[in-house]
C-alpha positions as CSV (number, residue, x, y, z in Angstrom):
1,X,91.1,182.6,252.6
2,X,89.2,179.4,253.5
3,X,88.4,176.7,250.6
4,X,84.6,176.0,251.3
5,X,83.7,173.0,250.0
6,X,80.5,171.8,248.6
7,X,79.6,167.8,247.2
8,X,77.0,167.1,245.1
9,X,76.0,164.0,242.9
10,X,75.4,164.7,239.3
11,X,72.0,165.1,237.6
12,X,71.7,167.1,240.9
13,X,71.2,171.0,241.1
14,X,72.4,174.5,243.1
15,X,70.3,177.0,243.6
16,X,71.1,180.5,244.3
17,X,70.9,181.4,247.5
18,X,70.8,178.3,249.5
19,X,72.7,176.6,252.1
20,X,74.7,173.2,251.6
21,X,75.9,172.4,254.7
22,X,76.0,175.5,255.6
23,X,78.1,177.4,252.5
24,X,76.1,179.2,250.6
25,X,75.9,179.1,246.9
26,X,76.2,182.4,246.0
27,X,74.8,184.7,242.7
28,X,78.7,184.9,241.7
29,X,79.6,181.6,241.7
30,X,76.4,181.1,239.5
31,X,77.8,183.7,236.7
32,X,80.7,182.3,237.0
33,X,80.0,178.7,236.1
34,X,77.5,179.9,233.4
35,X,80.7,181.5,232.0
36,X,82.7,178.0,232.3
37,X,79.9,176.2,230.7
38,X,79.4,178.6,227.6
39,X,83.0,178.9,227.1
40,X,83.1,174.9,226.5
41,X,79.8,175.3,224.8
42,X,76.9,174.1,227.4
43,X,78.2,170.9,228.1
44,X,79.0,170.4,231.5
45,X,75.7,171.9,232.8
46,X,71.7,172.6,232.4
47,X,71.3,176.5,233.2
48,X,67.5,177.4,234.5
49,X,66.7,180.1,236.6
50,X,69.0,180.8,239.3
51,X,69.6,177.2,239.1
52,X,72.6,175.1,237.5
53,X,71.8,171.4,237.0
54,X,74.8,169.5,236.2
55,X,75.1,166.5,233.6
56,X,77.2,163.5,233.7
57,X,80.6,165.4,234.3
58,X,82.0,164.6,237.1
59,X,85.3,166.3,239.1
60,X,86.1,169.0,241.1
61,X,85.6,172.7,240.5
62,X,87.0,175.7,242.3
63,X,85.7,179.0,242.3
64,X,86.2,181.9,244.3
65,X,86.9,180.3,247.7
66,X,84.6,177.4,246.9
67,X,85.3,174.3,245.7
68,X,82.3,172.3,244.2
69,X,83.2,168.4,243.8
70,X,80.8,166.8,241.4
71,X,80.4,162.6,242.5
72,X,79.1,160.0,240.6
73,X,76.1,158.1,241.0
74,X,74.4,155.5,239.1
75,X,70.7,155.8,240.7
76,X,68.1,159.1,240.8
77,X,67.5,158.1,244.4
78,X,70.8,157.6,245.7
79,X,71.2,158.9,249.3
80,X,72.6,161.8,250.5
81,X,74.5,161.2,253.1
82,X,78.2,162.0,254.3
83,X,78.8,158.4,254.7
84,X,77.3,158.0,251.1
85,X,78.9,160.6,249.3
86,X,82.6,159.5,251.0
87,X,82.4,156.0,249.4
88,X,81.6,157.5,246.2
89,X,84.5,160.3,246.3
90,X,87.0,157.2,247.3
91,X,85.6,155.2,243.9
92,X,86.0,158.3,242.0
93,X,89.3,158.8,243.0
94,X,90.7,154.9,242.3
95,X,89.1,155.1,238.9
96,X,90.5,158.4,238.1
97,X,94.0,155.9,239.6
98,X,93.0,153.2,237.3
99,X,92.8,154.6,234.4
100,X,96.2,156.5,234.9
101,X,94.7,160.1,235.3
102,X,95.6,160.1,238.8
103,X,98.6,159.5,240.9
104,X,96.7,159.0,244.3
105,X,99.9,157.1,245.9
106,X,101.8,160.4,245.9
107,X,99.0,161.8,248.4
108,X,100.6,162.4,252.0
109,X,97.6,159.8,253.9
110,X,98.8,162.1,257.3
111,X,97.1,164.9,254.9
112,X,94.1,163.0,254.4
113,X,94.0,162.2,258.1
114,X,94.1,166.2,259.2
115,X,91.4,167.3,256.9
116,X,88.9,166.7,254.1
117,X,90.3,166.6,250.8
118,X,89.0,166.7,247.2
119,X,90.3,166.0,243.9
120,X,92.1,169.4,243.1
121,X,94.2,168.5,246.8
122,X,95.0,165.6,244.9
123,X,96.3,167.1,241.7
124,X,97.7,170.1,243.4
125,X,100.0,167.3,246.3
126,X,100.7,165.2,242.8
127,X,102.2,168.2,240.7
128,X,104.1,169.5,244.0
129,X,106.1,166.3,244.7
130,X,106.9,165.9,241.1
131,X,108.3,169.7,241.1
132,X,110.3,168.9,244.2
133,X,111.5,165.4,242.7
134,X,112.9,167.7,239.5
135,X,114.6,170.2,241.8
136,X,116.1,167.3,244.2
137,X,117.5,165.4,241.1
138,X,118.5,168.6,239.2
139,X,116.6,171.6,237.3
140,X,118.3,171.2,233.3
141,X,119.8,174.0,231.4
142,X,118.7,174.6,228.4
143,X,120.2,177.3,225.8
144,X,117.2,179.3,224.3
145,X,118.2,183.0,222.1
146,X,117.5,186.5,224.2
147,X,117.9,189.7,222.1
148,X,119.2,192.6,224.8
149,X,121.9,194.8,226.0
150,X,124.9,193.4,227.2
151,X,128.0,194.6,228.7
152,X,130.2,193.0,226.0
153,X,129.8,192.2,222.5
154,X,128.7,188.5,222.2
155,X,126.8,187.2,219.4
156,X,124.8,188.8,216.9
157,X,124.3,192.8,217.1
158,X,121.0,193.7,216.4
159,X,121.7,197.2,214.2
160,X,118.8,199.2,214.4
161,X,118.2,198.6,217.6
162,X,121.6,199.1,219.2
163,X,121.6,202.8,217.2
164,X,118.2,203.7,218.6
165,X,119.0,202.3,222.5
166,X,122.8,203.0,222.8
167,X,123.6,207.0,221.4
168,X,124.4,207.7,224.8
169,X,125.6,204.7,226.2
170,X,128.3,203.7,223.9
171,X,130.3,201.1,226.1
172,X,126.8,198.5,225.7
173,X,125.9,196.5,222.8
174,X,122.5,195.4,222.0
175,X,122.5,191.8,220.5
176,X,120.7,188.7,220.4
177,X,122.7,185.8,222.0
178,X,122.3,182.6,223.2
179,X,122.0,182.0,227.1
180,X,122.3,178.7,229.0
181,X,120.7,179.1,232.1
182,X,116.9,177.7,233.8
183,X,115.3,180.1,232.3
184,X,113.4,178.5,229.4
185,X,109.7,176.9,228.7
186,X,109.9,173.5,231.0
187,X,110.5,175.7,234.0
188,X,108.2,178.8,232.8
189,X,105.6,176.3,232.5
190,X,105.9,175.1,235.7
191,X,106.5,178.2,237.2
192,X,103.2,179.2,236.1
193,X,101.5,176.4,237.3
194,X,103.0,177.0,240.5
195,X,101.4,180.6,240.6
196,X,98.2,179.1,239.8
197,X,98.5,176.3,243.1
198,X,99.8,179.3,245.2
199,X,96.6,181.4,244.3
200,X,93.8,179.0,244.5
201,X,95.3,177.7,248.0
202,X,95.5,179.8,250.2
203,X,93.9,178.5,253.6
204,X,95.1,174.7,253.3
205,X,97.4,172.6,254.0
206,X,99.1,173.2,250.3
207,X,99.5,176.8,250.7
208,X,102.9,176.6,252.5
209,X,104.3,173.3,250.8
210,X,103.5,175.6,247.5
211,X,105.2,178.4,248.8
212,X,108.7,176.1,249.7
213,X,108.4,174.8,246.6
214,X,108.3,178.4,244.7
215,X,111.5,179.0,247.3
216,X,113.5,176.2,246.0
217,X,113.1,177.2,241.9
218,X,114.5,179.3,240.1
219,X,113.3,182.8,239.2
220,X,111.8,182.4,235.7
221,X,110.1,185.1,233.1
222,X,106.6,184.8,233.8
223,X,104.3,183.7,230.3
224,X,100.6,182.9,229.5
225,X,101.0,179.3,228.4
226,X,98.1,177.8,226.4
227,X,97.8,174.5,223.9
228,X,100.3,176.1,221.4
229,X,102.7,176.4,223.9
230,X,102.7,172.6,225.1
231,X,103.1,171.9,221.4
232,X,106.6,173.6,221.3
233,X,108.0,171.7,224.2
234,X,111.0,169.4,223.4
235,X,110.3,165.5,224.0
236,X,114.3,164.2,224.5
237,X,116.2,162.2,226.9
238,X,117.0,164.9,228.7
239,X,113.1,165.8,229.1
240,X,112.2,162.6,230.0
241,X,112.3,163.0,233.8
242,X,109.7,166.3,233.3
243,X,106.8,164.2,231.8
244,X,104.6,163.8,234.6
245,X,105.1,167.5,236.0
246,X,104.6,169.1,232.7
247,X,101.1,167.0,232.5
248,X,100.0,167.6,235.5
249,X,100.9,171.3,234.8
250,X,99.1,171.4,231.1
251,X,96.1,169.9,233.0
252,X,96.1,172.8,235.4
253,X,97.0,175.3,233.0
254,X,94.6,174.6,230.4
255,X,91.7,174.6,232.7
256,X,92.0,177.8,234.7
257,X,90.2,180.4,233.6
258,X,91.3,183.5,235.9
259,X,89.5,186.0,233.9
260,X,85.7,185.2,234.2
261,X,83.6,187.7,232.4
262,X,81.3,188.1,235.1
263,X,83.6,189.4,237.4
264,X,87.3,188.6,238.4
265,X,87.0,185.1,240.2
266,X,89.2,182.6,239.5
267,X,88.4,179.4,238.5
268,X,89.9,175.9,237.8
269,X,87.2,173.3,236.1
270,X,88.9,169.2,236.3
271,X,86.2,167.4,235.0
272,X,85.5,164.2,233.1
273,X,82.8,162.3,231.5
274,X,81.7,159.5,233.2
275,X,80.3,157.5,230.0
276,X,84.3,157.8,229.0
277,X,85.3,157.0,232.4
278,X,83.5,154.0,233.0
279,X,84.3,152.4,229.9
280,X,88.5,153.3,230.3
281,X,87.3,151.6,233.6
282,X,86.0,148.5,232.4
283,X,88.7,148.3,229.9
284,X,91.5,147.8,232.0
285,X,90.4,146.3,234.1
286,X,89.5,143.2,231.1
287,X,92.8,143.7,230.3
288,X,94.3,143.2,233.4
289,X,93.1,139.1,233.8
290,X,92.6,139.1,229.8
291,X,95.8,136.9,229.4
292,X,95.3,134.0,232.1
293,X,92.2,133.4,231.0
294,X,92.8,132.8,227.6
295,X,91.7,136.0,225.9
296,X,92.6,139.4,224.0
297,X,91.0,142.5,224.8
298,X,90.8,145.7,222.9
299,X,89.2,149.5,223.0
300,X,88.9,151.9,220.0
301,X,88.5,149.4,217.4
302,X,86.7,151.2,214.7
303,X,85.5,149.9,211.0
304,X,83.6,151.7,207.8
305,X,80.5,151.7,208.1
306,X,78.6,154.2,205.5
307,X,81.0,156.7,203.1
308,X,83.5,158.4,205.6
309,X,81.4,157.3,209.1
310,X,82.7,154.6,210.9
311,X,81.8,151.9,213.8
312,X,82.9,151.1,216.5
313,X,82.1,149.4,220.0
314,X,83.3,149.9,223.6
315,X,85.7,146.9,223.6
316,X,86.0,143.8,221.2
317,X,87.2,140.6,222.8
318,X,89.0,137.4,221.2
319,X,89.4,133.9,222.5
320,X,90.5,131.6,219.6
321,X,88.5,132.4,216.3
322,X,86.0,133.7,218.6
323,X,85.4,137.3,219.1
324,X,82.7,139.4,221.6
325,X,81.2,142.7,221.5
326,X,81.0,144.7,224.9
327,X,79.3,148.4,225.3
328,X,79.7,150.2,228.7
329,X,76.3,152.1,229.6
330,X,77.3,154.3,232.8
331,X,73.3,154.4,233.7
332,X,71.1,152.1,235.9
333,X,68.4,149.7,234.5
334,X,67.9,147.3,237.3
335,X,64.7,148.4,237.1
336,X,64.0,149.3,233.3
337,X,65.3,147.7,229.7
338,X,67.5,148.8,227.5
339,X,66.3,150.9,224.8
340,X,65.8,149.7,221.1
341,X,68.5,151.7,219.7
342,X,71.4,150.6,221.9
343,X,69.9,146.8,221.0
344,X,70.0,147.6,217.3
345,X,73.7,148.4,218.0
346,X,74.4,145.9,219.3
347,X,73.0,144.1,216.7
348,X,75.0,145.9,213.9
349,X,78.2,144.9,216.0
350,X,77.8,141.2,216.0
351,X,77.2,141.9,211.7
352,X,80.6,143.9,211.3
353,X,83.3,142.3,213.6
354,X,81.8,138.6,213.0
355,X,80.6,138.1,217.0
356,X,78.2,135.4,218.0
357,X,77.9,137.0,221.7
358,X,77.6,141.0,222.3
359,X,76.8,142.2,225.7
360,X,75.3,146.2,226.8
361,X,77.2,146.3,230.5
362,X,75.5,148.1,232.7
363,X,76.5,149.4,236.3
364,X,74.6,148.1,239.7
365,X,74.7,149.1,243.1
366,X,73.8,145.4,244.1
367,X,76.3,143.1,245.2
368,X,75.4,139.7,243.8
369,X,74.9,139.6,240.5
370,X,74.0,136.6,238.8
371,X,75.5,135.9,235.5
372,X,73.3,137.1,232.4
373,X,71.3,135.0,229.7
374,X,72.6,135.7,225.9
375,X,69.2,136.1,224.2
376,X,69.3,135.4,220.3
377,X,68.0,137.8,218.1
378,X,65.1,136.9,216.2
379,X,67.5,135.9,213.0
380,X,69.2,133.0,215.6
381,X,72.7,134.1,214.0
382,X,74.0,136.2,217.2
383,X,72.8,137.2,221.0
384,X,72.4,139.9,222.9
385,X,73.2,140.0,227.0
386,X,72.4,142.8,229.4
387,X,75.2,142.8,231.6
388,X,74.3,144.6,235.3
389,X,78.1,144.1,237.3
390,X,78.5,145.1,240.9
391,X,80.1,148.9,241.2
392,X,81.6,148.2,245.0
393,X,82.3,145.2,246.6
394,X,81.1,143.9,249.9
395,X,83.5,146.1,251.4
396,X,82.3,149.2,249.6
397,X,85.2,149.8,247.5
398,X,85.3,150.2,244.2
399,X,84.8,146.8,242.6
400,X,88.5,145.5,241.6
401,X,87.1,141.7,240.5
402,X,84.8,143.6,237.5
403,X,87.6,141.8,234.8
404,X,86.9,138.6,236.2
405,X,83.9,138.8,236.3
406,X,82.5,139.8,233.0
407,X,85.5,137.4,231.0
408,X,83.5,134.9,233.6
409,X,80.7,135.8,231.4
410,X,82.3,135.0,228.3
């Protein structure tokens, strides 16, 4: 089966029925995503009729043969061009490698090279050569209890059950035992992540690397793992080396949805907010340079605010007794102003953590971007600055100086 693929920017829309470069988004595909978005209730997209308008996820989703990768954009008129929507897949994919949820340096570049390739390539070529690391060092052992009938009597004999399954066959002993063998919950959660890879591509390059892959592990009893079952599995010494592959494989897991109830298409939804993204972005990127130029950067910082809701801004930086606000906005306003109620933020910020500076940073597609005035607020105690930093470089890559930059600032 081939993987059509179709791009689109988000805020944009599908409509039943008509062509993107020549794949055709079809009525199934349509119930289907209205089933994805209900079942993670309405968040990902804006249902009208016979028309799905996406929101400010952004990722890769596969569906019945097609695969619908979802890039970001940071203006209403951005253009749609190949050439456009390539540089923006490439800065998807080295923030997604930023900010640790992606791997990209395990991607074969020969791969890259022979065909297009979208995010779920990515994850899929990621998980594989972790597997095949595991089996090339060593699949463990484990010892987990089965309860069945055995040959010889070995440890405890289940009563009732050997009385009601062995009157005729005396010489056999049903008992529950322990086994040590590769048959246990690492491997039968990667084995069903494997099933899941071998399914959904068929048609690509990944199909027989997959397949290889399901050659070299071990036979393993099949399960339906879900959140509980990640819960349960041992973190040890011994586990250590599985880490990455049992992540990659929760990720996969957790997101496939094989039984849509429109119809039986399956599915497999990686997306991510872009607000979050941007400011995991920004982040570490700060703290990157933070420590040669002098300062201390953090995320997450949260403080009481009113009874049991709390505060708390994008990033907080210190240099000395000094301390600065920063909030990541993942929207353009090179032509607008900031609205009141991020400003009164802002304001409340400054109040709480004790900040004389506090800046709303805003993305730009313009290259040279001069540094930005720290207005007071009418009280003269603290300023506000509206930030607007350079997305790609002059090279149209994804921006790598951003840390420099906005500490520059400071």
């Amino acid at each position: 089966m081939e993987i059509k693929t179709i791009q689109v920017f988000e805020y944009s829309s599908l409509y039943v029925g008509s062509l993107y470069n020549n794949i055709r988004f079809e009525q199934r595909h349509f119930d289907a995503l209205i089933q994805l978005n209900e079942s993670h209730k309405n968040k990902y997209f804006i249902i009208g009729y016979q028309k799905i308008t996406f929101k400010q996820y952004v990722g890769v989703i596969q569906v019945d043969g097609l695969t619908i990768e979802i890039l970001p954009k940071i203006d209403k008129y951005e253009s749609e061009s190949a050439e456009n929507k390539q540089k923006w897949q490439s800065a998807l994919i080295e923030m997604l490698r930023v900010t640790r949820k992606l791997k990209v340096q395990q991607v074969g570049e020969a791969n890259v090279s022979k065909q297009s390739i979208h995010l779920l390539d990515i994850y899929f070529e990621w998980f594989l050569n972790e597997v095949q690391l595991l089996i090339h060092q060593g699949l463990i052992k484990q010892y987990y209890k089965e309860t069945n009938n055995v040959k010889a009597l070995k440890g405890k004999l289940e009563f009732a059950g050997h009385l009601s399954k062995n009157l005729v066959h005396k010489e056999r002993f049903y008992t529950t035992h322990q086994v040590y063998d590769k048959d246990h919950l690492l491997h039968q959660v990667l084995g069903q992540a494997l099933s899941i890879i071998a399914s959904l591509s068929k048609g690509t390059y990944l199909y027989s690397k997959c397949k290889t892959t399901q050659l070299n592990f071990p036979e393993v009893t099949g399960i339906q793992a879900n959140e509980t079952t990640f819960s349960k599995i041992p973190k040890n010494r011994k586990t250590a080396p599985y880490e990455t592959a049992l992540a990659i494989a929760r990720l996969i897991i957790l997101n496939y949805a094989p039984n849509i109830k429109s119809g039986s298409e399956q599915m497999l939804a990686l997306l991510f907010d872009m607000n979050v993204l941007w400011e995991e972005y920004i982040l570490i990127r700060l703290q990157q340079v933070a420590d040669e130029k002098g300062f201390k950067v953090y995320g997450q910082n949260s403080k009481g605010f009113w009874k049991n809701i709390s505060i708390r801004p994008d990033i907080v930086i210190q240099k000395g007794n000094e301390t600065f606000i920063i909030d990541t906005k993942w929207k353009n306003i090179d032509y607008s102003e900031p609205s009141t109620h991020d400003l009164r933020q802002m304001y409340v910020y400054n109040e709480y953590w004790d900040s004389k500076k506090a800046m709303l940073l805003y993305p730009s597609n313009k290259i040279n971007i001069e540094q930005q005035e720290f207005t007071p607020f009418t009280n003269d105690k603290h300023a506000c600055s509206l930030g607007k930093i350079s997305v790609f470089d002059t090279f149209n890559k994804l921006n790598a100086s951003i840390g420099i930059q906005v500490l520059n600032w400071f």
